[in-house]
C-alpha positions in Angstrom: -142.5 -56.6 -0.3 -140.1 -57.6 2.4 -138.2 -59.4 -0.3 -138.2 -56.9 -2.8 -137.0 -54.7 0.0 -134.2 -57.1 0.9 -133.2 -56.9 -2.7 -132.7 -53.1 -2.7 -131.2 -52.9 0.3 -128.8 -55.5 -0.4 -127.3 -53.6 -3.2 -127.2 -50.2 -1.2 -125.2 -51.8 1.5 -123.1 -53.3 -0.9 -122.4 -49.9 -2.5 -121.8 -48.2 0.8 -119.2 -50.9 1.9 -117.5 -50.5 -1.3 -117.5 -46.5 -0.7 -116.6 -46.9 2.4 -113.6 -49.1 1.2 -113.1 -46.5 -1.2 -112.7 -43.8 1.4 -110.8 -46.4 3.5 -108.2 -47.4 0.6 -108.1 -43.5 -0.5 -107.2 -42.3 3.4 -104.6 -44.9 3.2 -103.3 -43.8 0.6 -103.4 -40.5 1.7 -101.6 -41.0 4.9 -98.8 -42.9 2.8 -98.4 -39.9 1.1 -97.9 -37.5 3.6 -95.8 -39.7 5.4 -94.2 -40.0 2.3 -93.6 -36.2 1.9 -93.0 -35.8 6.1 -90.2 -38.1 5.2 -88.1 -36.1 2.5 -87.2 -33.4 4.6 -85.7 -35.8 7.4 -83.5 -37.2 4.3 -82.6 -33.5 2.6 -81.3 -32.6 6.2 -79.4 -36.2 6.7 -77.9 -35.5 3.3 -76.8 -31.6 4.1 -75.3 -33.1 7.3 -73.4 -35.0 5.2 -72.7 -32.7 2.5 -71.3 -30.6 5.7 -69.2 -33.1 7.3 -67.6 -33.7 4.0 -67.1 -30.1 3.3 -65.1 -29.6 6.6 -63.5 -33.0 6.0 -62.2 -31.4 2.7 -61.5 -28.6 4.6 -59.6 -29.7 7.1 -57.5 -31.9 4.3 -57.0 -28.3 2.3 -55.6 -26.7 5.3 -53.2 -29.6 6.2 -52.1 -30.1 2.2 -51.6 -25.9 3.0 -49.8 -26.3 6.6 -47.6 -28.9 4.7 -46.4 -26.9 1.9 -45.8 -23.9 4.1 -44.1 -26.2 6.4 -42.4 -27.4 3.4 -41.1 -23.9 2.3 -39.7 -23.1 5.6 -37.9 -26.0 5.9 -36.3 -25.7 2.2 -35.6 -21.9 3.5 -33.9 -22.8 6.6 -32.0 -25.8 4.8 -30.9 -23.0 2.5 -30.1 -20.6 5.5 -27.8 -23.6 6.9 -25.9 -24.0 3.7 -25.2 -20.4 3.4 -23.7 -20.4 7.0 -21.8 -23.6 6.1 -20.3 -21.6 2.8 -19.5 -18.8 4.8 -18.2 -20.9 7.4 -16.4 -22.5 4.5 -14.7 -19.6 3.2 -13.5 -17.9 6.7 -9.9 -19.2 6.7 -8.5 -19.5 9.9 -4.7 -18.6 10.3 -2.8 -20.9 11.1 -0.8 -20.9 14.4 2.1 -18.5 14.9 4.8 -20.9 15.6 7.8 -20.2 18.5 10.3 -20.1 16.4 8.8 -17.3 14.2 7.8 -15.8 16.7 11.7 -15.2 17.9 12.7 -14.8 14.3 10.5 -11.7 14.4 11.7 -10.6 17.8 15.4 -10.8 16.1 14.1 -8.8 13.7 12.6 -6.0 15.3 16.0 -5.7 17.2 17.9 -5.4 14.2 19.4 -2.2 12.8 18.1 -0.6 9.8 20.7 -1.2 8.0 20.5 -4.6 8.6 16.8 -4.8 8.3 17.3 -3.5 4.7 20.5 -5.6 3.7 17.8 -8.8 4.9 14.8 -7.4 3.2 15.5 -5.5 0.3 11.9 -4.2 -0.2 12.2 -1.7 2.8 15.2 0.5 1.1 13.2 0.4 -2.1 10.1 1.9 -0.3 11.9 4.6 1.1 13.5 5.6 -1.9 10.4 5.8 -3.3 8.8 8.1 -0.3 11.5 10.4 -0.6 11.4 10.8 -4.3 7.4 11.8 -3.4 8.2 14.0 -1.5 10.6 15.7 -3.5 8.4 15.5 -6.1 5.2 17.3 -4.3 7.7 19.7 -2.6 8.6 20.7 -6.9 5.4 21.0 -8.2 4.7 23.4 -4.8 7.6 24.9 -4.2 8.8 25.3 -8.0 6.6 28.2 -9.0 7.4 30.3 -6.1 10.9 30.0 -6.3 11.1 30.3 -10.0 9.0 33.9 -9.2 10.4 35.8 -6.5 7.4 37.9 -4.7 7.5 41.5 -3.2 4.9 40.7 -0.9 2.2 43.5 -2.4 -0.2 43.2 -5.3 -0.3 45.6 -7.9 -3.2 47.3 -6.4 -2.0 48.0 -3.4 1.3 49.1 -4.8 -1.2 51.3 -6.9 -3.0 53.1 -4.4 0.4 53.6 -2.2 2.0 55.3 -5.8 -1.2 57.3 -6.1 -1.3 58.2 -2.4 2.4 59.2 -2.3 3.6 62.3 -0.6 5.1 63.7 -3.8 2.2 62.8 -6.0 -0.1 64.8 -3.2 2.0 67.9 -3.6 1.3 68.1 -7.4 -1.8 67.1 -7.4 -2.4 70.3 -5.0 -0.2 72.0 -7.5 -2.3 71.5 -10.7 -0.1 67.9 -12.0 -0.5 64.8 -10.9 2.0 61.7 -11.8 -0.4 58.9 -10.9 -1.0 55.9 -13.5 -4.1 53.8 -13.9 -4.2 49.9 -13.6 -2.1 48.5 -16.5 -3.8 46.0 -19.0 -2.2 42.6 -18.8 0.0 41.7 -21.6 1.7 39.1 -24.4 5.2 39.2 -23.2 6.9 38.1 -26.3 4.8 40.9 -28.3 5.7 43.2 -25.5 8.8 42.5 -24.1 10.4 44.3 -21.5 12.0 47.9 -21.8 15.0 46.8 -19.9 15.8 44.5 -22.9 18.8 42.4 -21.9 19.7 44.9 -19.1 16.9 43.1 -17.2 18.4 41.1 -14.2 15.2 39.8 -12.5 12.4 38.2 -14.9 9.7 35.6 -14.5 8.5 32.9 -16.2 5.1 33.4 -18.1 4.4 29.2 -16.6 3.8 31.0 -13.3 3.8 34.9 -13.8 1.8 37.3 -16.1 3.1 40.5 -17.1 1.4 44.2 -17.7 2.5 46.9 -19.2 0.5 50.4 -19.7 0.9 54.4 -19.8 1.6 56.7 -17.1 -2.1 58.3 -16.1 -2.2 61.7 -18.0 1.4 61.6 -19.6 2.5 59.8 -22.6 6.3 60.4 -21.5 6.5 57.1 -19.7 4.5 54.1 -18.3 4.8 50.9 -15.6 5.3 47.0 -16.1 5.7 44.3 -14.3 5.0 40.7 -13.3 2.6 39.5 -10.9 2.7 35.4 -9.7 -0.2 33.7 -11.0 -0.5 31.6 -7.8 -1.2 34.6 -4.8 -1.4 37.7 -7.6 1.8 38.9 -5.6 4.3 41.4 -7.2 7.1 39.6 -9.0 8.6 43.0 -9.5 7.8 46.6 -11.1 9.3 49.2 -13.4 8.4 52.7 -13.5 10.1 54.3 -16.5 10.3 58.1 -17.8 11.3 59.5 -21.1 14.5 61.6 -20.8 16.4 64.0 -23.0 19.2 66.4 -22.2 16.7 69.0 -20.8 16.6 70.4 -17.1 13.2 69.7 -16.8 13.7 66.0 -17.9 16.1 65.7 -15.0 13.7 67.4 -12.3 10.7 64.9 -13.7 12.6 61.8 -13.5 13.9 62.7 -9.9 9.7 63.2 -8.8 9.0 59.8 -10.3 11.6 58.2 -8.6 10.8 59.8 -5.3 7.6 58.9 -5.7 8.2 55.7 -6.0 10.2 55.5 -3.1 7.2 56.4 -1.3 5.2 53.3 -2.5 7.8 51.1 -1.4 8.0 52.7 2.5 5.0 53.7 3.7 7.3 55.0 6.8 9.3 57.7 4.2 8.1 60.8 3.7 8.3 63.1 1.2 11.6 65.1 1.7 13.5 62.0 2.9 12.1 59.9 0.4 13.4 63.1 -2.5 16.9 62.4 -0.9 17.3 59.5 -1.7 16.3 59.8 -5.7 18.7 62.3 -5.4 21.4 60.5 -4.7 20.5 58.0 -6.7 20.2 60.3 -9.8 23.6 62.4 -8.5 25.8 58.6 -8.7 24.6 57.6 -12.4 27.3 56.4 -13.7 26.2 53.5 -15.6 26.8 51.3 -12.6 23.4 48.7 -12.8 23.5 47.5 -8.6 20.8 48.0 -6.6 20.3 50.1 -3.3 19.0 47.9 -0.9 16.6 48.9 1.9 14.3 46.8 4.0 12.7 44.5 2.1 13.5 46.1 -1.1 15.7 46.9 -3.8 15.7 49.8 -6.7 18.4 51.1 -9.4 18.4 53.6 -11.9 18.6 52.4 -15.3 18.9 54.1 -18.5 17.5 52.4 -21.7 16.3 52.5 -25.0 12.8 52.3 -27.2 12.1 52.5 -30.9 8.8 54.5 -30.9 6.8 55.5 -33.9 8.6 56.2 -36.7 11.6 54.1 -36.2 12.6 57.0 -33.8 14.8 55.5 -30.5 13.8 57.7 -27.4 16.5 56.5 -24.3 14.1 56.0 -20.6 15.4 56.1 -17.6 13.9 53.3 -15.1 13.1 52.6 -11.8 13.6 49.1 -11.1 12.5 47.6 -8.2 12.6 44.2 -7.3 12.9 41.5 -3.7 16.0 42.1 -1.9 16.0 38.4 -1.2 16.4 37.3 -5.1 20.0 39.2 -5.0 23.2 38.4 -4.5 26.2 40.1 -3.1 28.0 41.4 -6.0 24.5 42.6 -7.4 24.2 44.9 -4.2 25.2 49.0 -4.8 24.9 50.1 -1.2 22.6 49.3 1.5 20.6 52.4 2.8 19.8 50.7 6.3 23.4 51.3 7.0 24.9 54.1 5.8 21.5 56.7 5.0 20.1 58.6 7.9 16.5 58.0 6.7 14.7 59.8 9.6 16.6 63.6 8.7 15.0 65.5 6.8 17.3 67.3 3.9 17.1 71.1 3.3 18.6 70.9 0.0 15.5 68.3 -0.8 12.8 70.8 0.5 14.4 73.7 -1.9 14.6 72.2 -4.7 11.2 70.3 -4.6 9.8 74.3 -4.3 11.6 74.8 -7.2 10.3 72.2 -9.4 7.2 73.0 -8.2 
């Protein structure tokens, strides 16, 4: 029994060494593995680390490639900086040194007369020349006009209102008449010529001047023309004219026209003195076509004629007044400053303009 106990036991102990092998061999294995897998992550790391160090290796070779180039570009822009200043540097010319004996030459010169200055350079006389001909040039296209078209220093307004305003228009127009005229339309002066015809002494050319013409305010016995300058709208001159006929009452309305006109042209006449001097005017007709000068002024009577409708020829007698300054001597009458008491006032005058009245 003993034996046969051996026997079994034999091949128990046999399978528990093997087991125990088994579990032996397996825990080995075991233990491999998890050393195994304890391992990997120690390698993983090693490799980021690496991974890492190459990154900032790369980076550090970006930012130099990038510190190059910029410091390439600034160099290539301050190299081209350097050659602009060189062209520019380049292109300044410097002048050359004033040598002694120019400079005496020029002294010489500056002490030289004018005339010799010009008979050694001959561009100097030519420049002159050609100043003064400017000059005279500007001083014609300035001057020209004005003295081509003589002014009365008034505009035909304010000669207006001074007509309208007269002392003799004031007393008819208290009367029941009044001899006024309205502003005058502006005119074609070779469809409208003058009434003066070739009488007229002072004219004006239509270049600088334009010209009205137009009826007396309520009467269609006479009317008013004139010039005015284009450049300051100043009078050029101005003609009041009055039909006339062999009539008593034609003489009496041409003398208040003229009186009245008087008035307009001296605001410092009044009426009575002003009627004397149409009078005398009137009373030395004779066909004689001089002015009577006073102040600034100067006036004639002049007779004249106009086809009207009809082919009828009606004869005017005008009051032309024009600048003092545009005449001459032998175009002067009398002058009134001299030889006409203007301050007394005439008796005679005050009568008659009762009369007409």
């Amino acid at each position: 029994m003993s034996k046969s106990k051996n026997k079994k036991q034999e091949p128990q102990q046999n399978a528990d060494e093997k087991l125990e092998n088994n579990i032996g061999e397996t825990a080995e294995e075991l233990e491999e593995e998890v050393t195994e897998k304890a391992e990997e992550p120690a390698v993983a790391d090693t490799s980021d680390e690496e991974n890492s160090e190459e990154a900032e290796v790369n980076g550090e070779e970006d930012n130099d490639e990038e510190e190059s180039e910029s410091e390439g570009s600034e160099e290539s822009e301050t190299e081209e900086e350097e050659e602009e200043q060189e062209e520019a540097v380049s292109v300044i010319e410097i002048p050359a040194p004033v040598s002694e004996e120019e400079k005496k030459a020029n002294e010489e010169f500056r002490k030289l007369s004018l005339i010799e200055k010009c008979k050694k350079d001959p561009l100097i006389p030519v420049c002159a020349i050609l100043a003064i001909l400017a000059l005279i040039v500007a001083g014609i296209y300035f001057m020209l006009p004005n003295a081509k078209t003589p002014s009365m220093g008034m505009t035909l307004q304010d000669f207006q209102t001074r007509y309208n305003n007269g002392e003799v228009n004031k007393s008819l127009v208290n009367s029941g008449a009044d001899i006024g005229f309205r502003t005058p339309p502006y005119v074609d002066i070779k469809s409208q010529p003058s009434i003066l015809g070739d009488k007229e002494v002072i004219s004006a050319s239509s270049a600088y001047a334009d010209f009205f013409n137009g009826p007396l305010k309520y009467y269609s016995i006479g009317g008013i023309e004139g010039a005015t300058r284009k450049s300051d709208n100043m009078l050029s001159y101005i003609r009041v004219y009055v039909l006339y006929g062999e009539g008593e009452g034609d003489f009496n309305t041409v003398w208040l026209y003229a009186s009245n006109t008087l008035c307009a042209l001296y605001p410092d006449l009044t009426m009575y003195p002003a009627m004397d001097i149409a009078m005398k005017a009137m009373n030395e007709f004779n066909g004689d076509e001089r002015y009577y000068v006073r102040g600034d002024y100067a006036f004639r009577l002049v007779a004249a004629k106009k086809t009207g409708d009809g082919g009828i020829e009606y004869v005017y007698i005008v009051v032309d007044v024009v600048p003092r300054s545009v005449l001459k001597a032998e175009q002067i009458r009398e002058d009134l400053d001299a030889t006409y008491p203007i301050a007394t006032a005439s008796e005679s005058a005050s009568e008659t303009t009762a009369a007409t009245t």
